[in-house]
N, C-alpha and C positions, 0 to 999 in steps of 0.2 A: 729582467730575466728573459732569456730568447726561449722561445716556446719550445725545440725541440728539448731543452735542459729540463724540460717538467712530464713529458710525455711525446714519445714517436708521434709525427705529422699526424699518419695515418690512423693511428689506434688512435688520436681527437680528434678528428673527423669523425670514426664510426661512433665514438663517446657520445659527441655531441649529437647525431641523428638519433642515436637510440634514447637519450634524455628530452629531444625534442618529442616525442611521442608517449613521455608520462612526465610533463609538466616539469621537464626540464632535470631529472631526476635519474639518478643510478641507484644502484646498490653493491657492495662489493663485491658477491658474486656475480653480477652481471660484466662488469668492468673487469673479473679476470678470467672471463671466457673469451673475451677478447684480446686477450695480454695486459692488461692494466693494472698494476700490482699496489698494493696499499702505499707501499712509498711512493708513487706516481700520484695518487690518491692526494698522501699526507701534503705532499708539497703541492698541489694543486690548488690545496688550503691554502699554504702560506704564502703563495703568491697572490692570494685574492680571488683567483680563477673558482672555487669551489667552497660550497660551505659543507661543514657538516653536520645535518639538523636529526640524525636518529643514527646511532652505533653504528649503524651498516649501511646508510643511505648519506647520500650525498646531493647535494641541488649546486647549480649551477648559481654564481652570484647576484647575475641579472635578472635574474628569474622572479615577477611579482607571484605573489602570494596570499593566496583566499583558503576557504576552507574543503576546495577541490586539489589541491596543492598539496594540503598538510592529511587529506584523508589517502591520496595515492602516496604519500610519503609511510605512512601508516602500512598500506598493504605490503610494499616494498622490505617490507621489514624482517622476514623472514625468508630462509635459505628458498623453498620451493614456493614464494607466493602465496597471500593470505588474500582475502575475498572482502569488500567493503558488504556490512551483512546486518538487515535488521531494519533499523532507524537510520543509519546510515544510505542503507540501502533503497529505503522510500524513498531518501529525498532525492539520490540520481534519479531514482523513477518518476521524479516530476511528484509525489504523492503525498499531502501534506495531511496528518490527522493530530488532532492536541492533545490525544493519550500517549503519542509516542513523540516526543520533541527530539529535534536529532542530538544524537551523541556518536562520537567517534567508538561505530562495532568491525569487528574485523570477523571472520569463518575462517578457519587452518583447519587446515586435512591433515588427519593426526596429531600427534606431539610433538616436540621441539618446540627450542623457544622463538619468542615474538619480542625486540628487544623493542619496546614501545614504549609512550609514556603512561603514568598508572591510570590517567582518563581514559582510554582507548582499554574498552572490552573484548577482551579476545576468548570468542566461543570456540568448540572444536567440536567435528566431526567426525566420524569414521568412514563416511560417507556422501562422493560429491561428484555426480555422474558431472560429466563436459557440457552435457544441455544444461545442466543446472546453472552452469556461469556463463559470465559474458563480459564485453568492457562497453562503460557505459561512460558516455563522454572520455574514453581513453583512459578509464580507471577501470581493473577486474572487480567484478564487483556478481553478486548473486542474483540468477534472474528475478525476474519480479513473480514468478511465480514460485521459484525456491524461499523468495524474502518472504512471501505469504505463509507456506507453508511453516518454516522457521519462528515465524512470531506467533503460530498457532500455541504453544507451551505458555506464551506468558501473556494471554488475552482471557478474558472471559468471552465464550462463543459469540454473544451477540454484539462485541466489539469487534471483535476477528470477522464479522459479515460485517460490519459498520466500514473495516478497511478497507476489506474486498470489494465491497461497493463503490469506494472512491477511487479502487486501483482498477476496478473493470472499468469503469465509467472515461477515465481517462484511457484507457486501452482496452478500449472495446473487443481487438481481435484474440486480445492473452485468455478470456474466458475459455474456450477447449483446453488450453496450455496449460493453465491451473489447471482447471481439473484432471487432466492426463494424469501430470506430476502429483495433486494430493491424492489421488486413487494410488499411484505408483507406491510413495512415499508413506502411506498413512500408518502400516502396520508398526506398531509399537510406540507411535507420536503422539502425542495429547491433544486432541482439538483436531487433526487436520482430514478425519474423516466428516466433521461439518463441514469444510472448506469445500470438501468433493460433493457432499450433497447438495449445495448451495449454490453451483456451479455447474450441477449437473444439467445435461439435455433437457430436461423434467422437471427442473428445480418450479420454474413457475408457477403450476399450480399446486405446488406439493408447500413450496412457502405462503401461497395465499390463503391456502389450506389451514395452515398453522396460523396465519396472522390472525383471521377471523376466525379461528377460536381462541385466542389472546385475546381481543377485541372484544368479543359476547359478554362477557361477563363485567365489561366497563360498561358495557351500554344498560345493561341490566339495575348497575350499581346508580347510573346515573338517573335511574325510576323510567326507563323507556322501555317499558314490559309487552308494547304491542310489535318490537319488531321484525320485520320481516326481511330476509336475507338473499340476495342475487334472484329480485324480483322486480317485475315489471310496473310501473306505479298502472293503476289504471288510469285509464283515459291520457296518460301520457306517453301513446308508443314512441314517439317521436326520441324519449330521451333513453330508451334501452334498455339494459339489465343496469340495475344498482346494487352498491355492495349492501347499502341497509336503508332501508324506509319505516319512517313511523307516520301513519297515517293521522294518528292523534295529536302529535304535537306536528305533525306538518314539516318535519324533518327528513332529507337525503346525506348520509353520510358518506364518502368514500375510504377507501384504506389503500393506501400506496405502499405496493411492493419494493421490491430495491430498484433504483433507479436503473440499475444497468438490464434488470429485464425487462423494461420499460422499452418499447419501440416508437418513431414519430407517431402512426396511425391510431396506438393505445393512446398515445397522450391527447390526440386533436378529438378520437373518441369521448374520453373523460371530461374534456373542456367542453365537448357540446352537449352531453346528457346533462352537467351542470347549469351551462346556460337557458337550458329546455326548464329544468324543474325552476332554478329560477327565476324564469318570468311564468312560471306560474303560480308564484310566490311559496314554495316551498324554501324554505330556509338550507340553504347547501352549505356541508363542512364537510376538508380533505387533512384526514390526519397522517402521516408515514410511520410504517414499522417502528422506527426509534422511540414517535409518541406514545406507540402501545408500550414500547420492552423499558424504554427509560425516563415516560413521562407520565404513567396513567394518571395519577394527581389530575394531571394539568387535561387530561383527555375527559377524563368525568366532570370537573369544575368547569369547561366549555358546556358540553351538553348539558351539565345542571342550570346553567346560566339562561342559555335557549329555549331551556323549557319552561321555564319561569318567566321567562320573557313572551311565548306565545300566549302560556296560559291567562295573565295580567289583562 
């Protein structure tokens, strides 16, 4: 069959660049803002030239196929555009965490339907400013700092900081950007005013603040009744302020904030006040926020261990 019997030269030409720029892909309204009418469509099929893998989207038959492929096939799905959104949306971001394994999610601004298949979750909003979205590897998809916000509803707070931590951390520069947008966004949303505090200017000592009084009470449990909190050991200037000393059991604890408010000169500081007490045979342990929020168990059974081990 000669090509112009299935579609005008020109109108596949434009076909084909506009499917080259979302993995090979149309949809049927995109293809008849250009002229390209479903019966253009239908036989494009039957000639081999096109497949069609969702109601309204069409792929190109050459076109290989991963699960960046089938998640823009997905957004494609809807008359004005749906948004890859969530856990979807981590993993464009590069963002990998094991409470949220990806699943095909989609975000539609308003209602209508989304002719998808029943795997693919499709959340709606009423509300989706232009900065909120973006294309990410050439799929529309929600920024990283809308996706954070977004997954605030179905986190418990100190997993929603557990993400945040691993989405600042890999983009270092989005921390004002989130919190712009959770300040923006927070009124009537669940969770995403932590997101803002968390993020904020200030956050620093305002979390360290909290951690080490999380922390007190483990250390206490673990029978370390003498200690002392962001003190200088004596005789040891050399190694600086410490998060806890216990002089009796000859113990330096530290407590690690989130990593992304962490700077190199905090961290090269922490490593030499450790190496100081150290070698002066102070016994050094560094446990992180999560030890405190989802492991204390495992925080007291360490220090009960040490202590019983100086004492011996």
């Amino acid at each position: 069959m000669c090509e112009t019997s299935i579609m005008d030269r020109q109108a596949r030409r434009t076909l084909t660049a506009l499917a080259a720029a979302q993995h090979g892909q149309v949809n049927v309204w995109q293809a008849a803002d250009i002229g390209i009418t479903h019966d253009h469509l239908r036989r494009a099929v039957r000639a081999g030239e096109l497949q069609r893998v969702r109601p309204a989207v069409y792929r190109f038959a050459a076109v290989p196929v991963d699960w960046r492929t089938e998640l823009h096939a997905d957004t494609l799905s809807a008359p004005k555009g749906a948004f890859a959104a969530q856990s979807a949306a981590l993993r464009l971001h590069r963002i990998e965490h094991p409470l949220l394994p990806y699943r095909r999610e989609l975000l539609k601004l308003g209602t209508g339907l989304v002719h998808v298949e029943d795997a693919v979750v499709v959340h709606r909003t009423r509300r989706l400013d232009p900065q909120d979205v973006r294309e990410v590897n050439g799929i529309p998809a929600t920024s990283l700092a809308r996706t954070l916000v977004d997954l605030c509803r179905g986190l418990a707070w100190w997993d929603l900081v557990d993400v945040a931590d691993r989405a600042i951390c890999e983009w270092p520069s989005a921390r004002a950007t989130v919190h712009r947008t959770a300040v923006r966004l927070r009124r009537g949303r669940h969770g995403v005013q932590q997101l803002a505090d968390v993020t904020a200017p200030n956050a620093e000592a305002v979390f360290r603040s909290w951690l080490e009084r999380q922390a007190a009470p483990l250390v206490r449990r673990a029978g370390i009744t003498d200690a002392r909190w962001n003190v200088t050991i004596p005789g040891l200037a050399g190694a600086g302020l410490v998060d806890t000393h216990s002089s009796a059991h000859g113990l330096v604890v530290e407590w690690k904030g989130l990593a992304f408010h962490r700077r190199p000169h905090q961290l090269q500081r922490d490593s030499d006040k450790q190496n100081v007490a150290a070698s002066r045979g102070l016994v050094t342990f560094s446990f992180t926020w999560q030890d405190v929020v989802s492991r204390p168990e495992h925080v007291i059974g360490v220090l009960v261990t040490a202590t019983r081990r100086r004492a011996a």
